[in-house]
C-alpha positions in Angstrom: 0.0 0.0 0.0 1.3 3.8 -0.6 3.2 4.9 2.2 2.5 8.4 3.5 4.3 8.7 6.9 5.7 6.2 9.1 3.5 9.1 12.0 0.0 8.3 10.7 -1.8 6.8 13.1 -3.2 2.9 12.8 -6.2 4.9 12.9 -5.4 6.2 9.5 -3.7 3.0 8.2 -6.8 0.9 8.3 -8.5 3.5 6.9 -6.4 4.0 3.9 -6.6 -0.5 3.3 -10.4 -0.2 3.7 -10.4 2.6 0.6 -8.4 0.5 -1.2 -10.6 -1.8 -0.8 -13.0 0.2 -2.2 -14.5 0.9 1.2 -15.3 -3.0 3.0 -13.0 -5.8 3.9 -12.2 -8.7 5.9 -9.8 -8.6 8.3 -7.6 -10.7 6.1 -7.4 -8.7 3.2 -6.9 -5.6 5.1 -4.1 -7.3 6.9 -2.7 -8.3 3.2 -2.8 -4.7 2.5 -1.3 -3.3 5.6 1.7 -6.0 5.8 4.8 -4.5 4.5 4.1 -0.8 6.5 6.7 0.8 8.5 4.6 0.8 11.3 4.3 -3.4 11.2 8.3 -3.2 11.7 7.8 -1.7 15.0 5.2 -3.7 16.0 5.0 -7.6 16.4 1.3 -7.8 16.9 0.4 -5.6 14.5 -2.3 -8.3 13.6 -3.7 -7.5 16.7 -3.7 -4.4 16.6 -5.4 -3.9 13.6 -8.5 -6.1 15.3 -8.5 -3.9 18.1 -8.5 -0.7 16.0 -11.6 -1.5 14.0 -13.7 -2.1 17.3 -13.0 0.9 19.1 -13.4 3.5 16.3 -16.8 5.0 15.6 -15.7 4.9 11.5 -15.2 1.4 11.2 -19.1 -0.9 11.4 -18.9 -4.4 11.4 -20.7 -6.0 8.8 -23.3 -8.5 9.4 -23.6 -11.6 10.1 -21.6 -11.1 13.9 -17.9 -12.1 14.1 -17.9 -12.0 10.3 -14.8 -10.4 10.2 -15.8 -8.1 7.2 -16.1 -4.2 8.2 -16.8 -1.0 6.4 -15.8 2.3 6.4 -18.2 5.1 7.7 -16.8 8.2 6.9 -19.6 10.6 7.9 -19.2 14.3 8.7 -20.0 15.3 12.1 -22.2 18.4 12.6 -21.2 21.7 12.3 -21.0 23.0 16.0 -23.2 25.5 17.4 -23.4 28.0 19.6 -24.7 26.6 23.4 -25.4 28.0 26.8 -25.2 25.9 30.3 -28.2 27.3 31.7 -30.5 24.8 32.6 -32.2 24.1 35.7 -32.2 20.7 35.5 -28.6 19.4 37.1 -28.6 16.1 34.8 -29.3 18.1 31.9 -25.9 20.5 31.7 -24.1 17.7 32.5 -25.2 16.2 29.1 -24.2 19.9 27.9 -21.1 20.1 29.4 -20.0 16.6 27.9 -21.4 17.5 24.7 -19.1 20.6 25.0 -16.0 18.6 25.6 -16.7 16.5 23.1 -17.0 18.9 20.5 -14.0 20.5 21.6 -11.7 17.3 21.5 -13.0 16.4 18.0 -12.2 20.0 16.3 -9.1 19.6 18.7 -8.1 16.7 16.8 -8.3 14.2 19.4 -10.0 10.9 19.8 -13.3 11.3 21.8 -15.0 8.8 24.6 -17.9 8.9 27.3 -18.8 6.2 29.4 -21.0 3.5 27.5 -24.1 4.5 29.6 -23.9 8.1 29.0 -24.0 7.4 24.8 -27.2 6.1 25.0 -28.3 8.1 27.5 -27.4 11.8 27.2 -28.1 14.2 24.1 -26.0 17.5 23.0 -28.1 19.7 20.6 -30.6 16.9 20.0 -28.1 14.1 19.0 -26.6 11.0 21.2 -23.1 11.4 22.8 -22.4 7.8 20.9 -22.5 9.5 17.4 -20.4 12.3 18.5 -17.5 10.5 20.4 -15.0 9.5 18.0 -13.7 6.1 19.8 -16.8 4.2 21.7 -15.7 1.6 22.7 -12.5 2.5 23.7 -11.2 0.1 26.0 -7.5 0.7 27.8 -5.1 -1.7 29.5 -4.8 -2.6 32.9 -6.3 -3.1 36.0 -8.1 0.1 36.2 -10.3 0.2 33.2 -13.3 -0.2 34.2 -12.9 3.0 36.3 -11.2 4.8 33.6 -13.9 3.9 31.2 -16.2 5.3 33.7 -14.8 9.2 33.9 -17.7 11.5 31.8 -15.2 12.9 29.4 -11.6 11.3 27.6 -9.5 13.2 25.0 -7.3 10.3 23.5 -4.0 10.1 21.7 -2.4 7.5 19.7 0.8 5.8 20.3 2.2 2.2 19.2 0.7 0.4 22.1 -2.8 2.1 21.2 -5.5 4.7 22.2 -4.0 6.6 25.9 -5.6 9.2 27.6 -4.3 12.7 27.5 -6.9 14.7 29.2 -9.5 13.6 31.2 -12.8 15.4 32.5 -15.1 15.2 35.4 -18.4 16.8 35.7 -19.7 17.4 39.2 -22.4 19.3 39.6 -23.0 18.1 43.2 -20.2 17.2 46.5 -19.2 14.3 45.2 -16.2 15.7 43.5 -14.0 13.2 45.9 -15.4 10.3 43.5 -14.5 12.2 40.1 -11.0 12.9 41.4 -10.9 8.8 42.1 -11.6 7.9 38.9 -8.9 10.4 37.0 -6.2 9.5 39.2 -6.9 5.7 37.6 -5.5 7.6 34.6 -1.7 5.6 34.4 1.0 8.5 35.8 2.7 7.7 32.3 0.2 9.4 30.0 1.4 12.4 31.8 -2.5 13.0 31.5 -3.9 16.3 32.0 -7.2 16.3 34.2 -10.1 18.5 35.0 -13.2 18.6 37.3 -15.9 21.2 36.4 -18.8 22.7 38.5 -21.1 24.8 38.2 -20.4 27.4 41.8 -17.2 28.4 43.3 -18.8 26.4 46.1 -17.5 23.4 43.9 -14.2 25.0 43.4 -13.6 25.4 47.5 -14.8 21.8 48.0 -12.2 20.6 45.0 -9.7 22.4 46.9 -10.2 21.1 50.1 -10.2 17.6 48.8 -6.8 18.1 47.0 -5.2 18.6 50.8 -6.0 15.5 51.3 -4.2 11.9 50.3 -4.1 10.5 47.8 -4.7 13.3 46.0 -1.9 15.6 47.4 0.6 14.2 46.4 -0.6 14.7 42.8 -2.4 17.7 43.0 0.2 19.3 40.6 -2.3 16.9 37.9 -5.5 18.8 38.3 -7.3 21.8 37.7 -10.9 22.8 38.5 -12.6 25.2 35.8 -16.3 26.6 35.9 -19.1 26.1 33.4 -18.8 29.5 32.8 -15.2 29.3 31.8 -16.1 26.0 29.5 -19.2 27.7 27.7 -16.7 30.4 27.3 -14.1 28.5 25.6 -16.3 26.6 23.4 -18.6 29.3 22.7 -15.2 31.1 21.2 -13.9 28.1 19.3 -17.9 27.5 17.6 -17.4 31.5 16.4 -13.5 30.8 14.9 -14.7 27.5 13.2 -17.6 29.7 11.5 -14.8 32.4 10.7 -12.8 30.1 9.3 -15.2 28.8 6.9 -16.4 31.8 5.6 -12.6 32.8 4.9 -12.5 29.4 3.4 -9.2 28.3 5.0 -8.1 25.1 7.4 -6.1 23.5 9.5 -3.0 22.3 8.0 -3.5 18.8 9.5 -6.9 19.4 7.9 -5.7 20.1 4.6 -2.6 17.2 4.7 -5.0 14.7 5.4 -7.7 15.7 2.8 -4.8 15.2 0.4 -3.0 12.5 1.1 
């Protein structure tokens, strides 16, 4: 297959096999195709690899019957973001909004998106399911604590020869159980070198996130974590949804954007 960078991602790689293959393959032929990359040098289990990246990515569908082994490749476009306000009364509800937020943000970040299994099917941002706007759901990471990582409302993931790692991870707490979010990012392995947030909706929040840094375990990695407001999130994404509709009418991108268009 044409080589464009030994930095794509596997992401990318299985894409590019699955064009070739005019769109659906089995793992087989894919594998036929991929064999022979630079990124199969570095990489033993590349075979492996290449099973787990078509189950964890919102662009690859399995075909039917199940276990076929034969998947296809969605490419659809995501919606253009919107403007959007956390101002609801409901609690539940701007917790849907704030995660719909962060997801938004991570994709036009360029980042691989997740939300806990529950909350795709559960929660809507600006009338659609988290589970067609997270880019990766059904990620699922190694080790011991993946169940609890898998559980934290928000993931921005990166890609790196072992696979999908999380580089910034959010918690929404809208009541005093902020002690519980900061449990489940500090699951987040100390070598993704993982950013992580928890976001409230009062300063009341922000005191009681303080407090509970001064105490173990969390001191000793308090350095980790920072608490922002909904108002400073609907901030920042309310700007980025007004530079993405800027940009468009200029009629310029992102030069990752544009590379990857063309390649």
């Amino acid at each position: 297959m044409e080589v464009r960078s030994e930095n794509v991602t596997w992401k990318q790689v299985v894409a590019d096999a699955l064009r070739e293959l005019g769109g659906e393959g089995h793992l087989s032929e894919i594998n036929e195709i991929v064999e022979g990359h630079p990124k199969t040098a570095t990489n033993p289990t590349w075979r492996d690899t290449i099973r787990r990246v078509v189950r964890q990515y919102r662009i690859f569908s399995p075909v039917p019957p199940k276990r076929s082994g034969v998947y296809r490749l969605v490419e659809t476009e995501l919606p253009a973001p919107q403007g959007e306000k956390l101002d609801s009364p409901e609690p539940t509800i701007n917790h849907g909004i704030a995660q719909g937020m962060l997801v938004g943000l991570g994709n036009l970040y360029g980042y691989e998106t997740f939300v806990p299994k529950t909350d795709q099917t559960t929660r809507e941002f600006q009338g659609k399911r988290l589970g067609g706007l997270v880019s990766a759901p059904d990620y699922m990471p190694d080790g011991p604590n993946a169940r609890d990582i898998r559980q934290i409302d928000t993931l921005w993931l990166q890609e790196d020869p072992k696979g999908l790692y999380p580089v910034y991870g959010f918690e929404v707490e809208h009541t005093t159980r902020i002690k519980d979010g900061l449990a489940r990012l500090l699951k987040i392995p100390g070598r993704c070198n993982a950013e992580m947030f928890v976001l409230g909706p009062s300063h009341e929040q922000k005191e009681l996130f303080e407090r509970r840094l001064n105490e173990e375990p969390f001191w000793t990695h308090r350095h980790r974590f920072r608490f922002r407001l909904y108002s400073e999130l609907e901030g920042l994404y309310n700007a980025v949804v007004q530079h993405v509709e800027r940009r468009d009418e200029f009629g310029v991108v992102e030069q990752y954007r544009r590379n990857s268009a063309i390649a």
